[in-house]
C-alpha positions in Angstrom: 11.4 -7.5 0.8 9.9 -6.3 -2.6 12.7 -6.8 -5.0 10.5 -5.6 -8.0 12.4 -2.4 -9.9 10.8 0.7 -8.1 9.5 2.0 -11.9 7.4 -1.6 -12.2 6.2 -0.9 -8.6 5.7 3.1 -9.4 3.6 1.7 -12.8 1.3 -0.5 -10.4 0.2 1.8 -8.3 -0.5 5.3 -10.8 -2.5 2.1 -12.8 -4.3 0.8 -10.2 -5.4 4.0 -8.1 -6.8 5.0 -11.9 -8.6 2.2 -12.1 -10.1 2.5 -8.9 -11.0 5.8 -9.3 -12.5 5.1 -13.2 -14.8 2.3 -10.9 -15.8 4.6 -8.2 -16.8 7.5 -10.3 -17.9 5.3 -13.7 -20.3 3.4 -11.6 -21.7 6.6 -9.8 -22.1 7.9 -13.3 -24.0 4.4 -14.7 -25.9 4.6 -11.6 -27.3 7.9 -11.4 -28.2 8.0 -15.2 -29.9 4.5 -14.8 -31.5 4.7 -11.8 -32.2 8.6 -10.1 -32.8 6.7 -6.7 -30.2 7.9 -3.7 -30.3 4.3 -2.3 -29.9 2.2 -5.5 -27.0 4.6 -6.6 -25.3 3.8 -3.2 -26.0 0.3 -3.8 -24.3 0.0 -7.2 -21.4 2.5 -6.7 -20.3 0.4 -3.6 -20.9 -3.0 -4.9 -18.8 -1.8 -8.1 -16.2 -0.3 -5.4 -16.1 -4.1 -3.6 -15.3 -5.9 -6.3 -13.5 -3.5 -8.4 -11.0 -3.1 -5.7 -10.8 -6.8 -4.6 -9.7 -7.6 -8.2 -6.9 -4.4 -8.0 -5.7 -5.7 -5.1 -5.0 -9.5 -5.8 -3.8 -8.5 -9.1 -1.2 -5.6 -8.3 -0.8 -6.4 -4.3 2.6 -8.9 -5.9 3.9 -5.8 -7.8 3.8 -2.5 -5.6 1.4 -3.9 -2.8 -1.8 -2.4 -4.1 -1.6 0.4 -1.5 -3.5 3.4 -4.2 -3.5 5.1 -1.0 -0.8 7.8 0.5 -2.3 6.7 4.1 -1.2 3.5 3.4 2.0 4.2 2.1 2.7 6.7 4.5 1.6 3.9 7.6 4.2 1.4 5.6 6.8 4.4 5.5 6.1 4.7 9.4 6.9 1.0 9.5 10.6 1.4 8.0 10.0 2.1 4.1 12.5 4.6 2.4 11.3 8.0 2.0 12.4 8.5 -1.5 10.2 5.4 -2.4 7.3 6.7 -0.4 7.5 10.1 -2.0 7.3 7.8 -5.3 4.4 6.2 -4.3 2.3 8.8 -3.5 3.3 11.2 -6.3 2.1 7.8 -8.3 -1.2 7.7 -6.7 -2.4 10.9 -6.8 -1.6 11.2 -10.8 -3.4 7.7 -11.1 -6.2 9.7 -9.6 -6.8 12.2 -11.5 -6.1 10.4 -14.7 -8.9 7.8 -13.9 -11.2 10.7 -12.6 -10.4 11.9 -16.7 -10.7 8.7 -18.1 -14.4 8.2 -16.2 -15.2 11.6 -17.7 -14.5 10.5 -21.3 -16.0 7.2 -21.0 -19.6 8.8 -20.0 -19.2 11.1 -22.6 -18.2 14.3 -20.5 -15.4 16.3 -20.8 -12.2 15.4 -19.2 -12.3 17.6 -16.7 -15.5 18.9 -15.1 -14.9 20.4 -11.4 -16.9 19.0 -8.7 -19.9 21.5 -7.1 -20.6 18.5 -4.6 -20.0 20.3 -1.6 -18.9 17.6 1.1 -17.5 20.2 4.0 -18.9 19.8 7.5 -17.9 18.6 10.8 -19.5 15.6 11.1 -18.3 14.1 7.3 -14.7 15.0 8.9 -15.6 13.0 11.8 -16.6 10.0 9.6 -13.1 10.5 7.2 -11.3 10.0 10.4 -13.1 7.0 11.6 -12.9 5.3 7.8 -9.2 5.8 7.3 -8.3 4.5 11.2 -9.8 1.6 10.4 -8.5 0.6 7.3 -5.0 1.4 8.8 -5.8 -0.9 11.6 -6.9 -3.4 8.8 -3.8 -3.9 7.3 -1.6 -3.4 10.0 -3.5 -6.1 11.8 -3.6 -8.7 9.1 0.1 -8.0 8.7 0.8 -8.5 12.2 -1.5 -11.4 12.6 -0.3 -13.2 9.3 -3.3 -12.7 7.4 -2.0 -10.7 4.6 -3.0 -12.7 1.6 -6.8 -11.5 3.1 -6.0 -8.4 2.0 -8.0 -8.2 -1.2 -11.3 -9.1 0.2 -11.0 -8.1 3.5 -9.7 -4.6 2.4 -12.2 -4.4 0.0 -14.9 -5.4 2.2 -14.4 -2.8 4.8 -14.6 0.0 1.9 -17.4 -1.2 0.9 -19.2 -0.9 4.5 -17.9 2.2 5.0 -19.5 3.5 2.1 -22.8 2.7 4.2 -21.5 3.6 8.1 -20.0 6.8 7.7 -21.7 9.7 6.7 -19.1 10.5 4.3 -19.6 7.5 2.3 -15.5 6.5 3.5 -13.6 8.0 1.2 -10.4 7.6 3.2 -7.8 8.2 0.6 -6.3 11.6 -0.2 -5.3 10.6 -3.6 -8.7 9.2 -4.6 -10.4 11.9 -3.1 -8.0 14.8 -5.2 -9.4 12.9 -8.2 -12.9 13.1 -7.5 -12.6 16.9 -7.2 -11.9 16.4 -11.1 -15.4 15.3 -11.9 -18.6 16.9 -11.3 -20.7 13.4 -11.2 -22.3 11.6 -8.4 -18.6 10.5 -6.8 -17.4 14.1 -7.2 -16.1 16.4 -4.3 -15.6 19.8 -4.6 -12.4 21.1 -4.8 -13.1 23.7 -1.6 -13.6 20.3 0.0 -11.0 18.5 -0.2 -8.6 19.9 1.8 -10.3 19.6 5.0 -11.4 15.5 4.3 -7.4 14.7 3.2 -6.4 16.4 7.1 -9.3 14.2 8.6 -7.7 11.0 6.6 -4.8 11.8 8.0 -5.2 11.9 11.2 -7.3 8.9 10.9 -4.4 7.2 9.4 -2.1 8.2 12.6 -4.9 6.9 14.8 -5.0 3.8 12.8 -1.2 2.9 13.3 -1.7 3.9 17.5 -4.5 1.3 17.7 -2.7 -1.2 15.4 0.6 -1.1 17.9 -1.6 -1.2 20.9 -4.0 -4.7 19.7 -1.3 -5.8 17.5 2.0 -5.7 18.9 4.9 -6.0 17.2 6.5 -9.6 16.6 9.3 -11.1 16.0 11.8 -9.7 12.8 11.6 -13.4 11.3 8.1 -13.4 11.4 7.4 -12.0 8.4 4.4 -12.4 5.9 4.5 -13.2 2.2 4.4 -10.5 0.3 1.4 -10.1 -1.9 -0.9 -7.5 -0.5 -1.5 -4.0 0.7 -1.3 -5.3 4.1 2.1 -7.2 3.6 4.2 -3.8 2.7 3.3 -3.0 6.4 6.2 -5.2 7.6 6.0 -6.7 11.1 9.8 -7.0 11.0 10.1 -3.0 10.6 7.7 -2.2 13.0 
């Protein structure tokens, strides 16, 4: 168990879901103004994504668990976390969000808040949300299950990283990130009329995720427990 003080833990994750946020959008931001091309912005803002959130994850994952995600949280929360910490957590996340989405702003020079004309709101980018965030669920919960969770950093950030490029949507698959991005009217940004429908699709990704996860990853034994220093470990084999 996580014996870290629930403020330290609360800390980590509003810091590290601004971070990533202040990566996904400042690198959209560098790459638009640098380059103009749709493929070489891609390029940049996901290789910034990869290795920005590798480097959030290995470095927080021993404080809160690096989840900077409510579908996370809420799959650990599924798993046998409290509910007062979960509500914590994601009331953590989603001001981490918004406050890197500011912070982007200011570093590029913008003002704090701009609000997002990117109009992301179709079927098929629903579709892709739901996909993402189902198999990042099944990610963790797997390499929990399996004993894999100090893979967590690259693994996790890996998968974001190719979603960015198989889903239409670019695999945002993270409320709290994508409430953030409706705070910036940049290359990353979302529109706020948006956002709604994509957090639903994530999810119900996320709840699609943790029926997979139970079905190739059944649960084992409550001993067999993995260390504890990734977003992966907080979804506890022991509690499933």
């Amino acid at each position: 168990m996580n014996r870290t003080g629930l403020g330290r833990r609360l800390a980590a994750e509003a810091v590290g879901t601004a971070a990533l946020v202040a990566v996904v959008v400042g690198s959209g931001v560098q790459a638009d103004r640098l380059s103009g091309d749709g493929g070489v912005e891609l390029l940049a803002n996901s290789l910034a994504t990869v290795l920005g959130l590798g480097v959030l994850i290995a470095l927080f994952g021993p404080v809160s668990g690096a989840h900077f995600n409510p579908v996370v949280t809420a799959a650990a929360w599924w798993h046998g976390r409290a509910s007062a910490e979960t509500i914590g957590y994601v009331g953590a996340q989603v001001a981490g969000a918004i406050g890197g989405a500011v912070l982007a702003n200011a570093m590029f020079g913008l003002p704090p808040v701009t609000w997002s004309g990117h109009e992301r709101f179709a079927a098929h980018l629903w579709l892709a949300e739901a996909v993402a965030t189902a198999g990042l669920i099944l990610l963790v919960t797997g390499l929990a299950r399996a004993d894999r969770g100090r893979l967590a950093a690259p693994a996790v950030a890996a998968y974001i990283g190719a979603a960015y490029w198989f889903t239409s949507s670019t695999g945002f698959a993270n409320p709290a990130v994508t409430i953030g991005r409706a705070f910036t009217d940049t290359y990353a940004g979302i529109a706020p009329g948006s956002v709604a429908p994509f957090v639903a699709a994530q999810m119900v990704g996320g709840f699609i995720g943790i029926g997979l996860a139970a079905i190739l990853f059944p649960r084992a034994a409550a001993g067999d427990r993995p260390a504890e220093d990734g977003v992966s470990a907080l979804i506890s084999k022991g509690n499933a």
